[in-house]
C-alpha beads as a LAMMPS data file, in Angstrom:
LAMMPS data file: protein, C-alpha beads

65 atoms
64 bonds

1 atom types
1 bond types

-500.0 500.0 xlo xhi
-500.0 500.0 ylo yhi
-500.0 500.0 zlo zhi

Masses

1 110.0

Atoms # bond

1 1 1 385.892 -376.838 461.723
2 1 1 388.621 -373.669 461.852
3 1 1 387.591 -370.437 461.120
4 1 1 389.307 -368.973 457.823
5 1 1 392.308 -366.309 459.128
6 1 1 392.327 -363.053 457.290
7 1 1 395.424 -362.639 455.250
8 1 1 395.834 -358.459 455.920
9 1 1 397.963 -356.497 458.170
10 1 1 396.701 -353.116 459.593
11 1 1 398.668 -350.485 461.495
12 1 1 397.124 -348.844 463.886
13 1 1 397.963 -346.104 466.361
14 1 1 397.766 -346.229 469.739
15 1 1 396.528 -342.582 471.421
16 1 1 396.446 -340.672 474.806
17 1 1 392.215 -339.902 475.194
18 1 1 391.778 -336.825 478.060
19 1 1 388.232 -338.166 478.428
20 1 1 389.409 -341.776 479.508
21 1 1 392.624 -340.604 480.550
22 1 1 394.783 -343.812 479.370
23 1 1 395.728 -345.008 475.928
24 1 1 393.359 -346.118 473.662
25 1 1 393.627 -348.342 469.947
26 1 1 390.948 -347.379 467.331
27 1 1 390.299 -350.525 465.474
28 1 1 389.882 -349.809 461.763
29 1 1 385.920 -349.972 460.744
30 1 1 387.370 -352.338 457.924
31 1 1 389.295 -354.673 460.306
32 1 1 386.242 -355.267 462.273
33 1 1 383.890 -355.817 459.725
34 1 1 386.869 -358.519 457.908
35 1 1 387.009 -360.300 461.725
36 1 1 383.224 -359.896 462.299
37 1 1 383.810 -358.057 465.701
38 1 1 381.325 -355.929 467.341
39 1 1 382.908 -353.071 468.978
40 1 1 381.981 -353.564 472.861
41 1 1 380.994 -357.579 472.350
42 1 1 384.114 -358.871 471.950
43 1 1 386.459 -360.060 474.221
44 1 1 390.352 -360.125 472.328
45 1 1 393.458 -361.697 473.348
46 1 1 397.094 -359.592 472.581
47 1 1 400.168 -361.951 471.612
48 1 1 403.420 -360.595 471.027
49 1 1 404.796 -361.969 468.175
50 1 1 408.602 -362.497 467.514
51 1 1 409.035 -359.153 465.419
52 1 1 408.194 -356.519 467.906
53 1 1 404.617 -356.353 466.635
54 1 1 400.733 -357.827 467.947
55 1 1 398.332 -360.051 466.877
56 1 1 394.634 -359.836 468.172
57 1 1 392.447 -362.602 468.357
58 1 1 389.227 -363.329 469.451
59 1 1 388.416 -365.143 472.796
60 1 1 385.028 -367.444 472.007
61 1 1 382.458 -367.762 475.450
62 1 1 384.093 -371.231 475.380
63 1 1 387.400 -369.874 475.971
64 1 1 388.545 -371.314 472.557
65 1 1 390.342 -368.917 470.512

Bonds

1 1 1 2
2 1 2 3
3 1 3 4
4 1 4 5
5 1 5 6
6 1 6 7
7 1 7 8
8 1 8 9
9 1 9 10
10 1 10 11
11 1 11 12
12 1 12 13
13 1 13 14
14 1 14 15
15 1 15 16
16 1 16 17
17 1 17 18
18 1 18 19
19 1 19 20
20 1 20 21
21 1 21 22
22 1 22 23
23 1 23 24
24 1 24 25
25 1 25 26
26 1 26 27
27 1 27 28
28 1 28 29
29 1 29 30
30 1 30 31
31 1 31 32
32 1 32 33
33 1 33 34
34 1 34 35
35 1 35 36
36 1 36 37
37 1 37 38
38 1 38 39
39 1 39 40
40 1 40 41
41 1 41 42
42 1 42 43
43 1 43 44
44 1 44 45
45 1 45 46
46 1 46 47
47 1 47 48
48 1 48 49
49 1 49 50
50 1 50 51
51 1 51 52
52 1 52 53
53 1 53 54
54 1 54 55
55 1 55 56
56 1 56 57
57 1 57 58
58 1 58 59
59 1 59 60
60 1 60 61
61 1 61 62
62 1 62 63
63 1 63 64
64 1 64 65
């Protein structure tokens, strides 16, 4: 059985942090909740799409997306 895609786009900045000293992406509260993602237990995947912007998806233990 797939897992249902969410149908929503968020924008999202991407900052400089002087604590971690690289660039860091805060994930909207909202988006995570929507993907059921647990901020540090879960591993993502980035893809490039074709229009310049990402999509982020969720690597499973199994390595199945």
């Amino acid at each position: 059985m797939t897992e249902p895609k969410i149908n929503k786009v968020w924008k999202c900045t991407v900052k400089w942090s002087d604590e971690v000293q690289d660039y860091v992406l805060q994930l909207p509260d909202d988006m995570l909740a929507a993907a059921g993602w647990e901020p540090g237990t879960t591993d993502v995947q980035w893809q490039e799409n074709e229009d310049g912007t990402y999509s982020i998806t969720e690597v499973k233990d199994d390595g199945i997306e």
